[in-house]
C-alpha positions in Angstrom: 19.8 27.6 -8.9 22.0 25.0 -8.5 20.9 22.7 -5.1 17.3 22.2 -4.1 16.1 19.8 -0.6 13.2 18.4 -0.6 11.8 17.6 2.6 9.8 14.3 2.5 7.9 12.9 5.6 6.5 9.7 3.0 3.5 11.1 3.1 1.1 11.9 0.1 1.5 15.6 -0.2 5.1 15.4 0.5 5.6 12.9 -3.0 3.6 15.6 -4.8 6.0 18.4 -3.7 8.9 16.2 -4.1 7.9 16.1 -7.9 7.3 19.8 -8.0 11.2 19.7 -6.9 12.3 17.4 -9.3 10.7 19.3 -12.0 12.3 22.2 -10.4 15.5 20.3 -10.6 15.5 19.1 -14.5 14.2 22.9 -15.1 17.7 24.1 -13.4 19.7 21.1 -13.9 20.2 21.3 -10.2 21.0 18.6 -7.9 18.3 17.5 -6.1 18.8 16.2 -2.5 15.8 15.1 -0.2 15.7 14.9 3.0 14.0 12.7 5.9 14.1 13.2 9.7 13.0 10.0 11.9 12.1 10.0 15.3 13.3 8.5 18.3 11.1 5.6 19.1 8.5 6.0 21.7 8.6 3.2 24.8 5.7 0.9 24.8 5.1 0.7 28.4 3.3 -2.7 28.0 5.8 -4.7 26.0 8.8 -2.6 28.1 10.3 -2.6 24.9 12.2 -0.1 22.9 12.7 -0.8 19.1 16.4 -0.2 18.1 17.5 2.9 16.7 19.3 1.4 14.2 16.0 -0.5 12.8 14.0 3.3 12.4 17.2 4.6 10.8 16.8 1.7 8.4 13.7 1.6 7.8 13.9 5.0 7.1 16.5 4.8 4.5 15.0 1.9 2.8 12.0 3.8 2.2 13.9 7.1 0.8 15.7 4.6 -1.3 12.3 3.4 -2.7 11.3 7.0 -4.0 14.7 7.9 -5.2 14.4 4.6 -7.4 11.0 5.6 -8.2 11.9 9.5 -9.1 15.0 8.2 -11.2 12.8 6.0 -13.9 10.5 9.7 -14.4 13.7 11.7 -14.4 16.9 9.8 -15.3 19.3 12.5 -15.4 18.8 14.3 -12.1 21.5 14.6 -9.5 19.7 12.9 -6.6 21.3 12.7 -2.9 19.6 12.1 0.3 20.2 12.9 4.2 18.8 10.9 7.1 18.4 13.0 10.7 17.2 11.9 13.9 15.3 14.4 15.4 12.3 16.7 14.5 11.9 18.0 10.8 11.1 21.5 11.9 14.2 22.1 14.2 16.6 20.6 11.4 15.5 21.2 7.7 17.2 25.0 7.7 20.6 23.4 9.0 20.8 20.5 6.9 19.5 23.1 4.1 22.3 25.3 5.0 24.9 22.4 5.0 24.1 21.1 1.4 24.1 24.8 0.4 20.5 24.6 -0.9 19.3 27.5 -2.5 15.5 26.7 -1.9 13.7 24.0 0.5 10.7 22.7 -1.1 8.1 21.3 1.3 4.3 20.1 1.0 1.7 20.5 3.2 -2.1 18.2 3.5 -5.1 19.0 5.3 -5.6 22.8 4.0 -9.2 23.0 4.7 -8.2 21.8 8.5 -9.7 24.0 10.5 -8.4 22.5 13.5 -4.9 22.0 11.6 -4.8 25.5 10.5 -5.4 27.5 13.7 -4.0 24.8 16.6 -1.6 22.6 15.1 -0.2 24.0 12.0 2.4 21.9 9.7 5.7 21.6 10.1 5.7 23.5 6.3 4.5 26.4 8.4 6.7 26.5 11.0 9.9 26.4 9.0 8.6 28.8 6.6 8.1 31.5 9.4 11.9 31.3 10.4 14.0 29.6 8.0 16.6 32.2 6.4 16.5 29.2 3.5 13.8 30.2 1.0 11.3 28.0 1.1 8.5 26.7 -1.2 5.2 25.1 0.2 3.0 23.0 -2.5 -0.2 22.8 -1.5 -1.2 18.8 -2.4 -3.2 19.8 -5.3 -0.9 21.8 -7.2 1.0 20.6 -9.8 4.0 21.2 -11.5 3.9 24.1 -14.5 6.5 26.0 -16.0 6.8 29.5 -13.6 5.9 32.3 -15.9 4.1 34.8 -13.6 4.7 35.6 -10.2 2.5 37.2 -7.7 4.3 39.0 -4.5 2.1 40.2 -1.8 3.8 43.1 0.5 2.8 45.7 2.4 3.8 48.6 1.0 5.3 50.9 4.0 8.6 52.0 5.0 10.2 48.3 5.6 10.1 47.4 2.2 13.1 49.7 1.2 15.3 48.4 3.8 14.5 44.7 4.1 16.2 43.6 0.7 13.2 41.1 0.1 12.6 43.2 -3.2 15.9 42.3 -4.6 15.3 38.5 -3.9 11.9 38.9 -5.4 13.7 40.4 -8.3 16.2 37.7 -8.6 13.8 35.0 -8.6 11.7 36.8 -11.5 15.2 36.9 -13.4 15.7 32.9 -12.7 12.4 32.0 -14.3 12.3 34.5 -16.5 8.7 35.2 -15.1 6.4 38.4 -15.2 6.1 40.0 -11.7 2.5 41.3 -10.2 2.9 43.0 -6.8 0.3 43.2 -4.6 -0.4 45.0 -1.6 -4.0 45.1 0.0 -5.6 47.8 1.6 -9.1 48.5 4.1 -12.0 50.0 1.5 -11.7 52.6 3.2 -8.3 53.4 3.1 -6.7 55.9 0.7 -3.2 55.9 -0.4 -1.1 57.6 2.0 2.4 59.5 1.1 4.6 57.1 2.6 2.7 54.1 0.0 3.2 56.6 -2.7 6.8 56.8 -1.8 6.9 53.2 -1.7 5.0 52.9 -5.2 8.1 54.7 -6.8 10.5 52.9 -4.8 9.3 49.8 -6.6 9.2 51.4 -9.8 12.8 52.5 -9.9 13.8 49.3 -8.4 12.1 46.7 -11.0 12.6 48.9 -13.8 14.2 46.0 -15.7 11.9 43.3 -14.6 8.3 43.2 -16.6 6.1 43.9 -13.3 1.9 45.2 -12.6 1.6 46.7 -9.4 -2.0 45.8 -7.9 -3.7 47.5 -5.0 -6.6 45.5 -3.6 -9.4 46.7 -0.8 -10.3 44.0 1.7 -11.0 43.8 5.2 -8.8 40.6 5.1 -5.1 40.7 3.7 -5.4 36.6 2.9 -8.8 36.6 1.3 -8.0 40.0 -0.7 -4.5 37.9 -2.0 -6.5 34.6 -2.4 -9.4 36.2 -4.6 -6.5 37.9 -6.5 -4.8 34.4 -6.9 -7.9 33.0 -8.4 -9.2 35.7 -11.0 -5.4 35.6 -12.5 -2.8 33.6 -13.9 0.2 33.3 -11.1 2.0 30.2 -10.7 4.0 31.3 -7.4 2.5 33.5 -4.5 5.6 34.8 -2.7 5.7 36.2 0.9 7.9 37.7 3.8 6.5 36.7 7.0 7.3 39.0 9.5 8.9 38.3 12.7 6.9 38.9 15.2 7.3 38.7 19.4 5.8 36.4 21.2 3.2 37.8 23.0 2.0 39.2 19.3 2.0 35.5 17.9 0.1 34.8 20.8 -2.9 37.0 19.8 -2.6 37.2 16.2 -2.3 34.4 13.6 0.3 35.2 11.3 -1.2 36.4 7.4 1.3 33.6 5.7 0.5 31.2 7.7 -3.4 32.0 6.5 -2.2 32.4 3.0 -0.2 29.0 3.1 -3.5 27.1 4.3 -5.4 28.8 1.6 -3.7 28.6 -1.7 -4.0 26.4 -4.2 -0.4 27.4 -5.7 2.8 27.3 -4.2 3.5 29.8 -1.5 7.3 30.5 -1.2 8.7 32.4 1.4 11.7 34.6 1.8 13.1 36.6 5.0 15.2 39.9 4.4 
């Protein structure tokens, strides 16, 4: 791993995840570049006045300056960068990401026990995550920084697991960190393991057969809460998923499992597409 972004919005989770990348960083030697985006500025219809552009933008930068000066006196020898974007983080981040060749986007997200947050609004951590062909990590505001050492991927274990790829980037991320890999894939009580899961079972065996890997199949009604009580009875220190895409009139009706899982972890959730 040799660039990471970190996507700050100055806020109080978004410093906690920018140390999780920094950590990330010194752990790699990687550079580390972070990344703001400022808005336009709204009109204030009573004063008739518009603040200039040029005053947000500085603002802006004085403030990224601030934490870069900050970061530096915790870790000296980092390789630290920042951009500045006008325009909203969510339509942006993968581009710039893209552009400064990052191989992972770290991001934070607040307010997880938001109900309103979680099933309304979202986070822009959320958003990018669901479409971003960047990998990216969300650390939940409470979790702090610890060397990786087991990883926990949840899947479904059907067909589309042998042609999406993700296995191989799960694989390769196990490899980076050296880490122990537990897959998990979480079925109804009642349901019993069908041929096409057994096929998929040795699938995964022949594929990780170089990479130190527990395959766990959980019953529960609810794929995030069968994951989640999973995540809490053993020692992971990443949780990694592939949201799928769906179409719209799908995302309409049904809330998307990451997006669940994201709001309710208490480690980092990174995400990778096929």
């Amino acid at each position: 791993m040799e660039n990471i972004l970190a996507a700050i919005d100055f806020s109080n989770s978004s410093k906690n995840a920018l140390q999780y990348a920094a950590n990330l960083a010194t752990y790699f030697n990687a550079k580390l570049t972070l990344f703001h985006a400022y808005h336009i500025p709204v009109l204030n219809t009573e004063a008739g006045y518009i603040p200039p552009l040029t005053d947000t933008k500085q603002v802006a930068e004085k403030e990224i300056r601030k934490w870069i000066k900050d970061l530096k006196g915790e870790h000296e020898e980092l390789d630290i960068d920042y951009v500045l974007e006008m325009g909203f983080a969510a339509d942006i981040i993968e581009e710039v990401a893209i552009d400064k060749n990052a191989d992972i986007i770290v991001m934070g997200i607040a307010n997880q026990n938001s109900f309103l947050k979680e099933h309304l609004v979202g986070s822009v951590s959320t958003t990018v995550a669901q479409s971003s062909s960047v990998p990216v990590l969300i650390v939940p505001e409470i979790a702090k920084y610890t060397r990786i050492k087991k990883i926990s991927y949840a899947c479904d274990f059907d067909k589309n697991l042998e042609s999406t790829g993700v296995l191989s980037k799960v694989k390769y991320f196990c490899s980076l960190f050296d880490a122990k890999l537990q897959i998990l894939n979480v079925m109804k009580p009642e349901e019993e393991i069908s041929v096409e899961k057994a096929e998929t079972d040795s699938y995964v065996e022949e594929k990780l057969y170089s990479t130190m890997h527990d395959t766990f199949f959980i019953y529960d009604e609810q794929v995030d809460k069968g994951v989640m009580d999973f995540v809490e009875h053993h020692d992971t220190d990443i949780l990694i998923t592939s949201p799928k895409n769906h179409n719209f009139l799908h995302d309409l009706f049904v809330e998307s499992k990451t997006k669940k899982l994201v709001f309710h972890s208490r480690i980092p959730v990174l995400t990778i597409h096929a």
